[in-house]
N, C-alpha and C positions, 0 to 999 in steps of 0.2 A: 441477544441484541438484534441480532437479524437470521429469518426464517425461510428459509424458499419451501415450498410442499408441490412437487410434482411442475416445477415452474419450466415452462418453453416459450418462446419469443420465436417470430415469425419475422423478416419485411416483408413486405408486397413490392417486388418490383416492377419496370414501366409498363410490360407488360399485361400486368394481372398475377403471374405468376407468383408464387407465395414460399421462402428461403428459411427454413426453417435453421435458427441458428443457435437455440439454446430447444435442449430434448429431456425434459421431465428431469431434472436438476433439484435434487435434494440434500441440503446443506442447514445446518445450522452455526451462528458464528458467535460463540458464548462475549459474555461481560468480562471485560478488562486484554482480552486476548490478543495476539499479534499476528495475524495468517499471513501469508502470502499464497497469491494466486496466476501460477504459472503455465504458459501455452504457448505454440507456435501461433503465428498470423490470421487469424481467419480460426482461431478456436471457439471465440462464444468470450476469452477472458473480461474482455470490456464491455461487452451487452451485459454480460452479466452483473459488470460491478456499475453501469446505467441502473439497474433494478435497487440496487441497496439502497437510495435517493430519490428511488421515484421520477427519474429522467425518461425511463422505461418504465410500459405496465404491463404485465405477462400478456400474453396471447393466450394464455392456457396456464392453469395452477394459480397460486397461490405467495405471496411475499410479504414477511411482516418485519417492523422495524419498527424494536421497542415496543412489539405487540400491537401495532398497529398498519392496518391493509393498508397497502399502496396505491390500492384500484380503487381506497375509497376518497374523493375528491379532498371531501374535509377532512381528510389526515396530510394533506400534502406539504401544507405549511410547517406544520409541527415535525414532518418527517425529516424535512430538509433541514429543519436548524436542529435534527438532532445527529443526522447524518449529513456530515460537509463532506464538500466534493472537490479536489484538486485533481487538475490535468493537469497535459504531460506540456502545454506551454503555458507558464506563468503568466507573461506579458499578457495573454486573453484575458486574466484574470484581476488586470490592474487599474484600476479608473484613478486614484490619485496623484495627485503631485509629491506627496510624501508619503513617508512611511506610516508614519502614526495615525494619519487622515485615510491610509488604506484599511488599516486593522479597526478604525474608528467607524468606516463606509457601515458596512452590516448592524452594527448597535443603532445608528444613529438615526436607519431606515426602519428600526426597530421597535422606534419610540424611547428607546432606552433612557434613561436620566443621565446628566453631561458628566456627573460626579461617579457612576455607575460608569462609562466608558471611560473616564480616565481609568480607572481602576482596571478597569477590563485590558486595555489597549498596552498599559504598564505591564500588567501580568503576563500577555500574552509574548509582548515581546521578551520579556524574560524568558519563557517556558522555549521558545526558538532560537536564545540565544542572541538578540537583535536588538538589543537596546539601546547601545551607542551609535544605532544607525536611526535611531527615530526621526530624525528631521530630514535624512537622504530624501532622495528623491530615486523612487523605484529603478527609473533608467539607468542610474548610474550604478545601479548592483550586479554583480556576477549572478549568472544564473542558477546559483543554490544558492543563494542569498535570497536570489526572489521569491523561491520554492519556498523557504523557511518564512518569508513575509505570507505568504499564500497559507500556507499550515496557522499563521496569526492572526488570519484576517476569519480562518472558518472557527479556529477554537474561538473567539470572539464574539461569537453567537452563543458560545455554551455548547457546544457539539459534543456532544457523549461518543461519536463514530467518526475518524476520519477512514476517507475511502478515496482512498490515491489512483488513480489510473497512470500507469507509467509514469510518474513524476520525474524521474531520473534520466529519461531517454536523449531528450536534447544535453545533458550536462557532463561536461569532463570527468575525471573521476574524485579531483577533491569536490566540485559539486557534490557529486553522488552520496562521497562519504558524508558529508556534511548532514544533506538531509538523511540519510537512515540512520545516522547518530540522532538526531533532534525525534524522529520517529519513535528509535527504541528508549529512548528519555522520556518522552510522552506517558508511553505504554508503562513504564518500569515506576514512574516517579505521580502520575494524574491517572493511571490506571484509563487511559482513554483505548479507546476499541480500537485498533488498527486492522485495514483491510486495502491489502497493496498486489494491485496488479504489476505485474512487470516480468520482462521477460530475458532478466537477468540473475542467472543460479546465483550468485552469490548473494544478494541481497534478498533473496527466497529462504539461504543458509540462517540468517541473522533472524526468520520469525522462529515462531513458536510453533507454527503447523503449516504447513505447505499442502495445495490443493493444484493439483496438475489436470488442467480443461483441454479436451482434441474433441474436435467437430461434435461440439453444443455439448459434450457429456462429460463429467466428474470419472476421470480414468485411475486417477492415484489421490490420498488423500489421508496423510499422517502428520508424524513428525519429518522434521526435514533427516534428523539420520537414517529413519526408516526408509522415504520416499529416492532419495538417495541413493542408495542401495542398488534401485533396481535401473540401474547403469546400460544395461538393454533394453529394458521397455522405453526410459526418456529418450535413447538412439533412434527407437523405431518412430517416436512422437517428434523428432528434429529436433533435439532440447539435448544439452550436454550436464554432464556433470560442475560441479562448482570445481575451479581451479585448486585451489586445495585437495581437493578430492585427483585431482590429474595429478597433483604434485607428489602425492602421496604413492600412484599408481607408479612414480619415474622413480622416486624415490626405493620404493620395495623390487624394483629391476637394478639397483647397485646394490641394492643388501641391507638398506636402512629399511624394515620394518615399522610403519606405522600405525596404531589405533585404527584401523578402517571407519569409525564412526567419526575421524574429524574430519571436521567441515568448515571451522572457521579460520582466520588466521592465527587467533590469539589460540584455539586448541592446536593449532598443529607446530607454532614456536612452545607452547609445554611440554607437548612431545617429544620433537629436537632436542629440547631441555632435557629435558630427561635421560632420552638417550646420548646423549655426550658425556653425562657426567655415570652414566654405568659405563662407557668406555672410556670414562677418568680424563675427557678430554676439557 
């Protein structure tokens, strides 16, 4: 679904000078998959995922999306409704007075037919969980409410890619959980592409492959139990291991031995499960 080949990005700051900020980056992000893409501040994580939409256009290389170049003008519109784009503040994201007329916005600038976005606008808010909020009005939602409206209003275009930039960053933690529940539902249940920046390990734990970016370059890039693992190099990168993964560390200092490969919460109460009932507790 999305291609980088040899891709680097550039600004030109006020002086002329030229900050090279993504460095010959070669990634491929297959059909139906769930990545997550993790970095300290100032890595390249969000220039890069600018490129998967076409908000960015390489400075150098190559970027395709759905097989189609980004550099090339007349692909831009089709690029973008096939890769939606949510940021990390909703509220930028909101022009209606209601819910339904927000997820409605994009079809309707679309030409779409009225009896096609009801349809569209139903569905979508199902697929987020949001249905009984149809008639709210955006301001009065908590902020993973809104997120979850935002993820409605891009599948609503028919977006085969969503491509999250921190979407969780401003949100409590039932926010959080909220949307990366409605995310991994997505992916699991509409087989849509997910591709989530963020620069919180746990919810990096919950994809299917985690891609770790320091100063514009692709430094790690597996599974998350793999990438995991190497609990020193993310040290050296200013990235910690996922909580679980710490609990696991405190836990094996009293003598409770853990799976080293869990990472989630639901893997690491099977575990505890486990071990309690070999010790007949």
């Amino acid at each position: 679904m999305i291609e980088t080949q040899n891709l680097s990005f550039a600004y030109r700051a006020d002086d002329g000078a030229r900050e090279n900020v993504l460095k010959e980056v070669n990634l491929k992000i297959e059909k139906g998959s769930f990545v997550a893409v993790l970095g300290r501040n100032g890595s390249g994580k969000s220039t890069l995922a600018k490129h998967f939409n076409a908000i960015l256009l390489p400075s150098g290389g190559k970027v395709y999306v759905n097989g189609m170049d980004t550099a090339d003008a007349d692909n831009t519109f089709r690029i973008r409704r096939a890769a939606g784009m949510v940021f990390q503040n909703p509220d930028n994201q909101m022009v209606a007075a209601a819910v339904e007329d927000e997820v409605a916005f994009a079809p309707e600038n679309l030409g779409v037919e009225p009896k096609e976005i009801r349809r569209r606008v139903d569905e979508c808010l199902k697929a987020v969980g949001m249905t009984e909020y149809a008639a709210a009005e955006p301001s009065k939602l908590s902020g993973g409410q809104k997120q979850r409206v935002a993820i409605a209003a891009v599948l609503a275009m028919n977006s085969e890619i969503l491509v999250l930039d921190e979407p969780t960053a401003m949100l409590d933690p039932k926010g959080r959980r909220e949307v990366i529940e409605t995310l991994k539902r997505l992916n699991r249940e509409k087989g849509i592409t997910v591709a989530l920046i963020t620069h919180f390990m746990d919810e990096a734990a919950e994809a299917e492959r985690v891609i770790v970016m320091d100063e514009g370059k692709v430094v790690l890039d597996g599974a998350p139990k793999n990438v995991f693992r190497e609990t020193e190099k993310l040290k050296s990168l200013g990235l910690d291991a996922p909580q679980i993964t710490l609990l696991a560390s405190e836990l094996a200092k009293r003598g409770v031995e853990i799976d080293k490969r869990v990472i989630t919460v639901e893997e690491c109460l099977a575990e505890l499960l486990k071990k309690a009932g070999e010790r007949g507790l």
